[in-house]
C-alpha positions in Angstrom: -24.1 -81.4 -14.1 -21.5 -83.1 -15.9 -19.4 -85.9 -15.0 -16.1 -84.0 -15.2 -17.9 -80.7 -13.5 -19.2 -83.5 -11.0 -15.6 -85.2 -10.5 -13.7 -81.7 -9.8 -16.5 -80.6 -6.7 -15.5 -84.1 -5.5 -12.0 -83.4 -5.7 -12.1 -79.5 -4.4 -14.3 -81.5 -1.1 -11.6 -84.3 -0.8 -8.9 -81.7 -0.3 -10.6 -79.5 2.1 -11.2 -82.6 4.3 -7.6 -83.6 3.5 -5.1 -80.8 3.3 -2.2 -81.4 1.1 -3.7 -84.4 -0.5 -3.0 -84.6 -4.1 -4.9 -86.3 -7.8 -3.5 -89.9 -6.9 -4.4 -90.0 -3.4 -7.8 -88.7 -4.6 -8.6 -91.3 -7.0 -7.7 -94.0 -4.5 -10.4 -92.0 -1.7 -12.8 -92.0 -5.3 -12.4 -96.0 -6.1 -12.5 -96.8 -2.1 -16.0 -95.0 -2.5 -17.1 -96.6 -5.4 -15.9 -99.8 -4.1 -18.5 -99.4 -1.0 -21.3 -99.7 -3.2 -20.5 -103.3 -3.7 -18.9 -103.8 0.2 -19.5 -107.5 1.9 -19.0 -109.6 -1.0 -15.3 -110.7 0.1 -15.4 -109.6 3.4 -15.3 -112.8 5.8 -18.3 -113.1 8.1 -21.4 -110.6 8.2 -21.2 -107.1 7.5 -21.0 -104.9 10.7 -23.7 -102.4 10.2 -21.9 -99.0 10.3 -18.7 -98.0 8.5 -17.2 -97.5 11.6 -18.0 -101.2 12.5 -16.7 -102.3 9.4 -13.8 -100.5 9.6 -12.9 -101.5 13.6 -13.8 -105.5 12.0 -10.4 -105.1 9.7 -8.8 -103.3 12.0 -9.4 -105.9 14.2 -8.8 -109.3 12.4 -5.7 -107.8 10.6 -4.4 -107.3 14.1 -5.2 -110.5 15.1 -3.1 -112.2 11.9 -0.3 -109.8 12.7 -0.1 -111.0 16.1 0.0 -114.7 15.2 3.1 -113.7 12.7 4.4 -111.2 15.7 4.3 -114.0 18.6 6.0 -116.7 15.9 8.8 -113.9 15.1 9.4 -112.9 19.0 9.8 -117.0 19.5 13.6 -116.9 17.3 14.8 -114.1 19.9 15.4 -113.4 23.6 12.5 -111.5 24.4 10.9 -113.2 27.1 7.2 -112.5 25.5 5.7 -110.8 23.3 4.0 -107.4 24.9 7.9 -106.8 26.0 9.3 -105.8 22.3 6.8 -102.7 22.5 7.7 -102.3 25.7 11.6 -101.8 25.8 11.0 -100.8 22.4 9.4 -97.5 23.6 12.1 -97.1 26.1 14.4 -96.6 23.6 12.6 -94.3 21.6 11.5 -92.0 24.4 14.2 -92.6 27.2 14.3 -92.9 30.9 10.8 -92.2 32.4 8.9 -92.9 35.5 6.9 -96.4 35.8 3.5 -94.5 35.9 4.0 -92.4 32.8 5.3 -95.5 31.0 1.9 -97.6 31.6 -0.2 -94.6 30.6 1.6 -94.1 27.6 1.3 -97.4 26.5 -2.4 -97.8 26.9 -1.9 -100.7 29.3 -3.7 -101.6 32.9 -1.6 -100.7 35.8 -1.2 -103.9 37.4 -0.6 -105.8 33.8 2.1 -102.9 33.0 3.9 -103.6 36.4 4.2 -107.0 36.6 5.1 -106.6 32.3 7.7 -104.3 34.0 9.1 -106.4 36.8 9.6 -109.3 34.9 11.6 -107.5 32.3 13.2 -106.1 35.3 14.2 -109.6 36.3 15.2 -110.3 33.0 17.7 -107.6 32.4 16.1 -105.9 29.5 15.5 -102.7 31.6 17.2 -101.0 34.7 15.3 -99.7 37.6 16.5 -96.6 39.5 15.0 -94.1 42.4 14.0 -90.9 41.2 16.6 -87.9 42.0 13.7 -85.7 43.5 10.5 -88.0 43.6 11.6 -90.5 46.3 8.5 -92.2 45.7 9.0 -92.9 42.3 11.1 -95.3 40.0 12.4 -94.3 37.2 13.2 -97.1 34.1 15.4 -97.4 31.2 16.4 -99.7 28.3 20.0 -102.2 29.2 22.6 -102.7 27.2 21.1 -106.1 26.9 17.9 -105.0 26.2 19.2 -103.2 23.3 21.0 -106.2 22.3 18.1 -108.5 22.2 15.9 -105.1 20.4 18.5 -105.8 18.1 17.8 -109.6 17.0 14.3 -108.3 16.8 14.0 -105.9 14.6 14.7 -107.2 11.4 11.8 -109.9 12.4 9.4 -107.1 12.8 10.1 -105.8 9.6 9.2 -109.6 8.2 6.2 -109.2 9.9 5.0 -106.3 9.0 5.9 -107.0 4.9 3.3 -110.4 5.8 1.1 -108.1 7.3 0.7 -105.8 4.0 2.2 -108.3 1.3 0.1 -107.3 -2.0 -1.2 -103.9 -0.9 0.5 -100.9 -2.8 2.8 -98.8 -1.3 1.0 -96.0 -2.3 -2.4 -97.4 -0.5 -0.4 -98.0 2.8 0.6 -94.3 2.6 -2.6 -93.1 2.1 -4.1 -95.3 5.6 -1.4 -93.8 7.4 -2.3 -90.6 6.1 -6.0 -91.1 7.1 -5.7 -93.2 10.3 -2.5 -91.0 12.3 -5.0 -87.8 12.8 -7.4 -89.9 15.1 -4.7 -92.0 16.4 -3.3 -89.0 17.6 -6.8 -87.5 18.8 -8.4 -91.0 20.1 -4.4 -91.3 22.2 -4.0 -88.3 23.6 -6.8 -88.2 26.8 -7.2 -92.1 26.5 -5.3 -92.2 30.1 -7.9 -90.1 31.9 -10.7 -91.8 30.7 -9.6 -95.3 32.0 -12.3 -95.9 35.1 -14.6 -94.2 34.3 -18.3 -95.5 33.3 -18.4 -95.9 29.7 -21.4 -93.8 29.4 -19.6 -90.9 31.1 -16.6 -92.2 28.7 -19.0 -91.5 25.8 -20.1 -88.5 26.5 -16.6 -87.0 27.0 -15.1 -88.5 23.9 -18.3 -87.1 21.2 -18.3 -84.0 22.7 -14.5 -83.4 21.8 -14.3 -81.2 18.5 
């Protein structure tokens, strides 16, 4: 088989696997591949031994220098810490909600989301109501002044984020988010069930998921 014959299966696979991808985000999946071959030469510390590991090792350390950046940015504003951005953040994105549904869309612990909530209760940043029908329930929403102070952060964020990235093509960015927002999407979706169970029994429920 030919190069060229060999190049255009690869292609006609790559778009099956990724609908609506197109020649340049191709030769980017292509040179990615190619670039595996010679994987662990720059890479800091040893190579994790699946692609999967490898992958969660990036993903991991690239959060940890955005965070640094993140907690130095949240340090010029009023946010009283750093969690809280995402926090009234999302409130203002997805409007009034009840405490509950707020931790479990978040991804965060009950008791850490409460007392995350309370003290941003405390600081003003969001108001607390009863529920009209639920008398059990609270309902939250972003403040005036917790819009105020979203405000002062925002334009820090997108610092951070530009530090995050700086030197990676806009094109390559594109192409993660392309990738990565299918299984953020699957891997999101259930997470909140799945918290207390036993991690074999966590397993189990999250392979067997088509």
């Amino acid at each position: 088989m030919s190069e060229i014959v060999d190049l255009v299966n690869k292609f006609d696979k790559f778009q099956k696997k990724h609908p609506g991808g197109d020649v340049a985000g191709f030769c980017r999946y292509f040179l990615a591949k190619q670039a595996d071959k010679h994987k662990g030469d720059k890479s800091f510390g040893p190579m994790p031994p699946t692609p999967e590991s490898q992958l969660a090792k990036i993903m991991g350390r690239l959060l940890s220098v955005f965070s640094v950046y993140h907690e130095a940015a949240l340090a010029k504003t009023r946010m009283p810490f750093r969690e809280g951005f995402y926090m009234v953040n999302w409130l203002k994105h997805h409007g009034e909600m009840k405490k509950t549904e707020f931790i479990n869309e978040l991804l965060i612990g009950y008791t850490t989301g409460m007392d995350a909530i309370n003290k941003l209760i405390k600081e003003g940043l969001i108001n607390e109501r009863n529920h009209d029908t639920d008398k059990r329930a609270k309902l939250i929403s972003v403040s005036p002044y917790g819009e105020e102070v979203l405000l002062e952060c925002y334009p820090l964020m997108q610092k951070v984020t530009r530090m995050t990235f700086h030197g990676m093509h806009p094109e390559a960015i594109q192409f993660c988010i392309n990738l990565l927002t299918e299984p953020e999407i699957r891997r999101t979706r259930n997470v909140a069930e799945l918290k207390g169970l036993d991690f074999d029994e966590m397993y189990e429920r999250v392979m067997s998921e088509e």
